[in-house]
N, C-alpha and C positions, 0 to 999 in steps of 0.2 A: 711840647715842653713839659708836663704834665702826665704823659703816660695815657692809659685808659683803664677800663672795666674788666677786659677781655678774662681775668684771672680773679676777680673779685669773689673771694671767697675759699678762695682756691680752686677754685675751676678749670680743671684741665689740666692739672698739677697732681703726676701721679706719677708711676714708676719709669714711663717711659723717658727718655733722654728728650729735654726741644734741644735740636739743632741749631737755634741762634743762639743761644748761651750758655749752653754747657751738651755736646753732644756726647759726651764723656762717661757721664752717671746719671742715675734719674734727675727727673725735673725737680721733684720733692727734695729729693738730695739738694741740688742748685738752693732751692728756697730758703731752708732750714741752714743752711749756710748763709744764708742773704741775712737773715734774722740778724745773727749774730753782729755784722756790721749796723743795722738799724737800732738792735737795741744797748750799746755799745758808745754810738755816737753821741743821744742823748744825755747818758748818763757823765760824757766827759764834763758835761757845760757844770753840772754841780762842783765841780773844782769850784767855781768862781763865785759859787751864792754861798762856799760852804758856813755854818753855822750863825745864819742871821733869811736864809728866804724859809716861810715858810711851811710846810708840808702839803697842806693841800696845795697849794700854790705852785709848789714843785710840780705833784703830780698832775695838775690840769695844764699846764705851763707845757712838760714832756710831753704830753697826749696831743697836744695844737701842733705845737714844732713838729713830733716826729712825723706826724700827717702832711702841713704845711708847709714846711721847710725842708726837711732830709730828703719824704718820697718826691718830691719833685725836680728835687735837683740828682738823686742817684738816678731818674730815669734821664735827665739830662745827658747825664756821663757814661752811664751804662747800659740803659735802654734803647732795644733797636731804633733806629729814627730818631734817637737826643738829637737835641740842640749841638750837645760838646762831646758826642759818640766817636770815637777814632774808629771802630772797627766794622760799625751796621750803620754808617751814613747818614752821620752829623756834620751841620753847615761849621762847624767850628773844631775839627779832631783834635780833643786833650785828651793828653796821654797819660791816665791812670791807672794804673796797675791794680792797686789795693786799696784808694779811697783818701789819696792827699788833699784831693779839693772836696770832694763829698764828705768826709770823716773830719778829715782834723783841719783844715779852711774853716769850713763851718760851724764845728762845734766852737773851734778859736773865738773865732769872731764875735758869736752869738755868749760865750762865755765873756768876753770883754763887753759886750752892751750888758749884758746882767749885769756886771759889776758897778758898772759905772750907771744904771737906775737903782738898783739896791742901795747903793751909796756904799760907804766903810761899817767894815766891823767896828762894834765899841772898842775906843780904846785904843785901835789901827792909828797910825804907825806908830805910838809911842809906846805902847807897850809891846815887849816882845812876843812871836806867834812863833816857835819854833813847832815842826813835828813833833807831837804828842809823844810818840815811840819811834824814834829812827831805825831801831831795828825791825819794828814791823814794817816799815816804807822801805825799809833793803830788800826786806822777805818778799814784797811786792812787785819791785822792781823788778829783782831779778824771776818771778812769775812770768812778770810781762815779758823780757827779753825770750824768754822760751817759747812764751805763747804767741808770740809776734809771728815765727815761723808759722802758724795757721793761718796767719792772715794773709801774709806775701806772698810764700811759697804755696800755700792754701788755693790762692787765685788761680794759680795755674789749671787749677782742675782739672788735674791728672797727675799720674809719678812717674814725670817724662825731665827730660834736661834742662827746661823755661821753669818748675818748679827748684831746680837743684840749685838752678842759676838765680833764681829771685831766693831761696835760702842762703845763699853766698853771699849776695850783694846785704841782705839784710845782717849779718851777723857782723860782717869787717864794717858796715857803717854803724853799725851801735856802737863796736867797740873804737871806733875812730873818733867820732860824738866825745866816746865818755873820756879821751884822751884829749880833744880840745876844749872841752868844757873846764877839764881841772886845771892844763894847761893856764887857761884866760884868766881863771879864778886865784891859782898859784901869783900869776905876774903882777896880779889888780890888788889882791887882799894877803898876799903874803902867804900863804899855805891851802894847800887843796884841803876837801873834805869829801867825806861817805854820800853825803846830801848830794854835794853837787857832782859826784859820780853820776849818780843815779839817772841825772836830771838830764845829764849829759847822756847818760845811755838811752834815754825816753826821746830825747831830741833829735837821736841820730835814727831812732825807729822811727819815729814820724817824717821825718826828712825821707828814708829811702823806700816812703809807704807808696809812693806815685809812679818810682823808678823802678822800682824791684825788678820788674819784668823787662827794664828795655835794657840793662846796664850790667856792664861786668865787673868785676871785683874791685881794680882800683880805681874806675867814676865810683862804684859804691865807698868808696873809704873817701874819698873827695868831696863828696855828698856832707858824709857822715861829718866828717870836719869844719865846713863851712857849717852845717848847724848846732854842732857844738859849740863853737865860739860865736856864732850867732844867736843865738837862742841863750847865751849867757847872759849876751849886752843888753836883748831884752826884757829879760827877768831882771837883774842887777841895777841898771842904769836905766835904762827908758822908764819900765815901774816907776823907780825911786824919782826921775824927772820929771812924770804928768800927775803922781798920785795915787792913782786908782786899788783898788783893792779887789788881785786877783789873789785870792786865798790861797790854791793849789799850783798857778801859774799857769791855769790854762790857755789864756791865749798867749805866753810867750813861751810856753813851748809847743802847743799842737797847732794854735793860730801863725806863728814866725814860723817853723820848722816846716810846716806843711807847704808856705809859702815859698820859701826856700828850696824843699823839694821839688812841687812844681813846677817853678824856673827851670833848678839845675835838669832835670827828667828833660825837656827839651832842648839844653846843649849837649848830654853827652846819651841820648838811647842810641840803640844802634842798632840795624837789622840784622847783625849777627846774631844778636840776642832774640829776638824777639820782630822777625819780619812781617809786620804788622800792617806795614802798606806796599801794595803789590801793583802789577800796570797789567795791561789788557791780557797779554800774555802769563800774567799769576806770576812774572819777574819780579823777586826782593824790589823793594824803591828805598832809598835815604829816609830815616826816620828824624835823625836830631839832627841837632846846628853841626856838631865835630862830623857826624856821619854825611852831612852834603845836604841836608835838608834845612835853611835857615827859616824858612816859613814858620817854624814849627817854634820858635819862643814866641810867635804874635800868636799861633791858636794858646797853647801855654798859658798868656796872659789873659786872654779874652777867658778863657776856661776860669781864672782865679778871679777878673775880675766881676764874672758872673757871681762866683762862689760866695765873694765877699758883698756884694749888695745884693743878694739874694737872702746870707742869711741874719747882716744887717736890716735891712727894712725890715724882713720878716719878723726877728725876734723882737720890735721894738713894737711893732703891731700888736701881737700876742700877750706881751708883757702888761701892755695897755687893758689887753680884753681880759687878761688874769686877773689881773689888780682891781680891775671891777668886778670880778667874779666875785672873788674869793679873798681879796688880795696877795700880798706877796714877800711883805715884809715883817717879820716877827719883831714883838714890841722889845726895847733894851731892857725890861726887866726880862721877859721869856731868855733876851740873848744871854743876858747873863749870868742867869740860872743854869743854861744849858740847854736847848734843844730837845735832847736827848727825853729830858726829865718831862720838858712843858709841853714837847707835841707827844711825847711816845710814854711817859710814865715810867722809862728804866735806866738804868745805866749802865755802862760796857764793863766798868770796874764796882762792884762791891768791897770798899778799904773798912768799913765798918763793921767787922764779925768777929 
């Protein structure tokens, strides 16, 4: 469940290709790509402390998680012998392409327990928190949408047609996402906005982060749709119905969306796409529910609901051991002053010159 030692250090991670996980490009290549998913995941969960957890507290808090939390469940999912391995002989095959239940399940989740120990920003919900700069959060967005291709198509490790094909699926479900999210948002509050574009295009990227590789264009727009308008309801209505103060939305869009993914990646993969499981003779076998395989929404679910009480318990452990450390919560004068000013001494804008 856990992984081992065998690399610790880097040990044995060098130019050559390993053959169980990327015989494609170097090992070190593989690694230095792997990074990017581990340091990456971490930094989603600040969406949900943002401007009230404290700084060291941040950083001792990421250091536990990404040890405790993330490396043991990406060797889960992607480590020869995981527990939830599809492809190197896991007692549970989920099908993740690019990190729906490693990445955005569990950042999700672990950013809605932050929220809800942290308690609310000052002043949450009654004073409005709009983005600071919507144009920089477009600028961002639309970063993301381009850079997302590293990641889906990225997986494929190689520039073969399973990379062409998970960049396909990834682009028509962003842009499907950002058409049901303004849709929902149009019919619920009477006019779309730039905001919930974006938010819509980030939801259809975490929705098609699991499938990318099993699914073709229109499951990928399918995908993208259901978590646009799903990952709306979350953010809009369920937030506004329990309370909580997720700043960024992390978990109603990377915790819902990924879930959502999930699901969907086991009714519609396909081994046309991506023939991932094979029978004694190396023959394609059914991989999703529409492809003839129904098993495959109960591995699906056992894969997310590892995800989710793995990085539930987890991060509520951690949070405990921070909070004694160091603790975790900056005081409402520090909040209110700013962050910026009382852990770090600067600020982003100089209005005074």
């Amino acid at each position: 469940m856990i992984g081992g030692f065998s690399h610790v250090l880097l040990r044995g991670v060098g130019a050559d290709p390993n053959a169980d996980y990327a015989g494609t490009i170097p090992h070190q290549t593989f690694m230095v790509y792997q990074l990017m998913f581990a340091i990456i995941t971490p930094a989603l969960i600040t969406g949900a402390t943002a401007e009230r957890m404290k700084f060291s507290g941040t950083v001792v808090f990421m250091t536990l998680w990404s040890l405790c939390v993330y490396a043991p469940l990406a060797h889960m999912v992607w480590g020869k012998g995981g527990l939830l391995n599809a492809a190197l002989g896991g007692r549970f095959p989920t099908l993740d392409f690019a990190g729906g239940t490693v990445v955005h399940i569990t950042s999700g989740v672990s950013a809605l327990v932050c929220a809800l120990y942290l308690g609310k920003r000052t002043g949450y919900p009654k004073e409005p928190m709009p983005p600071h700069s919507l144009v920089l959060s477009f600028i961002g967005a639309c970063l993301l949408w381009v850079g997302w291709f590293g990641f889906n198509a990225g997986s494929a490790l190689a520039s073969n047609g399973l990379a062409t094909s998970a960049f396909v699926a990834t682009h028509f479900a962003a842009a499907t996402a950002t058409i049901g999210w303004l849709a929902a948002e149009w019919t619920t509050r009477g006019r779309p906005s730039a905001l919930g574009a974006i938010s819509g295009a980030v939801a259809g990227l975490v929705a098609i982060t699991p499938a990318s590789g099993f699914v073709g264009p229109i499951p990928a727009m399918l995908i993208g749709l259901a978590a646009g308008v799903g990952c709306f309801l979350m953010v809009i209505f369920v937030k506004g119905l329990f309370g909580y103060d997720d700043a960024l939305d992390a978990f109603g869009v990377h915790g819902a969306g990924g879930t959502i993914g999930a699901v969907l990646t086991g009714v519609f993969a396909t081994r046309y796409v991506n023939p991932i499981f094979k029978d004694a003779q190396g023959q394609p076998l059914p991989v999703g529910l529409l492809d003839g395989h129904p098993a495959q929404i109960g591995y699906q679910l056992v894969g997310i609901a590892m995800a989710w009480a793995f990085a539930l318990v987890g991060t509520v452990v951690l949070l405990k051991i921070t909070d004694l450390l160091v603790g975790v919560r900056a005081s409402e004068d520090q909040e209110i002053e700013g962050l910026d000013l009382t852990e770090h001494g600067e600020e982003a804008y100089n209005l005074e010159m």
